[in-house]
DRENZA-167817 format. One record per residue (C-alpha): y, x, z; residue number from 1; chain. Coordinates in Angstrom, 3 decimals, decimal comma, padded with zeros to 6 digits, m for minus. Layout:
N
- Y:X:Z:NUM:A $
...
This chain:
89
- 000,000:000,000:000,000:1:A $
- 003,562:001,683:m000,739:2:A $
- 007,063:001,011:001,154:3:A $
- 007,736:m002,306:001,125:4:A $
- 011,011:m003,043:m001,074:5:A $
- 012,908:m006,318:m002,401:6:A $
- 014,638:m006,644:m005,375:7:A $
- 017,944:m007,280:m005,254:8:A $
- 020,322:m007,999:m008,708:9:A $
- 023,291:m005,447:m006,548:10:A $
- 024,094:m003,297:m004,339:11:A $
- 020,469:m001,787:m003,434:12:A $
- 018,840:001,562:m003,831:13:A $
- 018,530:002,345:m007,659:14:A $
- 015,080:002,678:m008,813:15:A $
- 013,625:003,392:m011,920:16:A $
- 009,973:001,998:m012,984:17:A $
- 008,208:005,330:m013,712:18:A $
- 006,440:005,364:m016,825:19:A $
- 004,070:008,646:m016,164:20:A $
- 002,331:007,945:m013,016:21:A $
- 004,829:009,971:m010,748:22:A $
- 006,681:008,149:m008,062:23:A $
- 007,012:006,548:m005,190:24:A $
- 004,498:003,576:m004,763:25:A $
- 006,156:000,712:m003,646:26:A $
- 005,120:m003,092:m002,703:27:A $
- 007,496:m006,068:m003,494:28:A $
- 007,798:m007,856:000,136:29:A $
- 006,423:m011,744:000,043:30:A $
- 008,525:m011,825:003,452:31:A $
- 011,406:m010,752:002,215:32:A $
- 011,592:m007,724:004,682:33:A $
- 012,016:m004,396:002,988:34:A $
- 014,076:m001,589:001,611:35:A $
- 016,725:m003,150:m000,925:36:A $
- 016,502:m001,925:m004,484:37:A $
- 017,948:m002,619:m007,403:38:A $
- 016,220:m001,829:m010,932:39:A $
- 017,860:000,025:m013,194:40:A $
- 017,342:000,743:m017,195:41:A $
- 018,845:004,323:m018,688:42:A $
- 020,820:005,427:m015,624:43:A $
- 019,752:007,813:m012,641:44:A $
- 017,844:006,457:m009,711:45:A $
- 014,534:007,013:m007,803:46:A $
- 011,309:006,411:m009,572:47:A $
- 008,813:004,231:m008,255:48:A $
- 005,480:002,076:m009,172:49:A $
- 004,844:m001,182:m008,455:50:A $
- 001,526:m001,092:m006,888:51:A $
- m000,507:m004,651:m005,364:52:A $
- m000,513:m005,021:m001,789:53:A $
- m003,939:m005,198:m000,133:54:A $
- m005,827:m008,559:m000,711:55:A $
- m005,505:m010,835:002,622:56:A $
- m008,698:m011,054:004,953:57:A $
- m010,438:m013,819:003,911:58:A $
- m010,363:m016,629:007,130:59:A $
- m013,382:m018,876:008,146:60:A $
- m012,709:m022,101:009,067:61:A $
- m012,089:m023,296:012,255:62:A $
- m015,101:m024,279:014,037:63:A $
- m016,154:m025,233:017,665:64:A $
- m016,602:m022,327:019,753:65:A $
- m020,139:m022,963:020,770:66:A $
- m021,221:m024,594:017,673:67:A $
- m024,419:m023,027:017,249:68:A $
- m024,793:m020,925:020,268:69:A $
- m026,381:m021,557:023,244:70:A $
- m025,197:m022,527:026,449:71:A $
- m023,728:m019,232:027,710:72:A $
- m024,685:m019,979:031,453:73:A $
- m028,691:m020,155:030,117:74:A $
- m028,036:m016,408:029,189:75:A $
- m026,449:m014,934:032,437:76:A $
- m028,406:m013,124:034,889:77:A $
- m027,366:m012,976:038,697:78:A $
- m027,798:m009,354:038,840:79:A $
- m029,385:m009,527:042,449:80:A $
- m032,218:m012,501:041,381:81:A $
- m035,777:m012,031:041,161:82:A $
- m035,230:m011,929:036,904:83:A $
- m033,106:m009,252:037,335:84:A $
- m034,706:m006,846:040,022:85:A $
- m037,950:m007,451:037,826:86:A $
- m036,521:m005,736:034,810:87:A $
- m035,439:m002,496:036,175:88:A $
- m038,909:m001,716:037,619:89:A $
């Protein structure tokens, strides 16, 4: 993922799409929170490349907590019961 940047018509930092493969990579901001820039064509300014940004994390659905698990209290050993001394023998 590069800096994140939004494009602004004036008065950000001038970039320059690079056209070779050198540059700095940069990510356009879906929240609006970045570096301005403004792109511009046949004068100096920085060169960059627009790279992706990372696919989101896919998200399950919600589901009950203890949909398919068992009662959590079935599972829990009292460490000083019979079950428990039994096991470390």
């Amino acid at each position: 993922m590069g800096m994140s940047v939004v494009t602004v018509a004036t008065g950000g930092m001038p970039v320059v799409e690079s056209t070779n493969g050198y540059g700095l990579p940069v990510t356009e901001a879906a929240n609006k929170f970045g570096m301005a820039v403004t792109k511009v064509v046949g004068k100096p300014g920085l060169p960059v490349i627009f790279v992706s940004p990372p696919l989101a994390r896919a998200t399950r659905q919600a589901e009950p907590a203890d949909a398919d698990l068992p009662d959590r209290a079935d599972n829990m050993v009292d460490p000083k019961s019979e079950r428990a001394r039994a096991s470390t023998i």
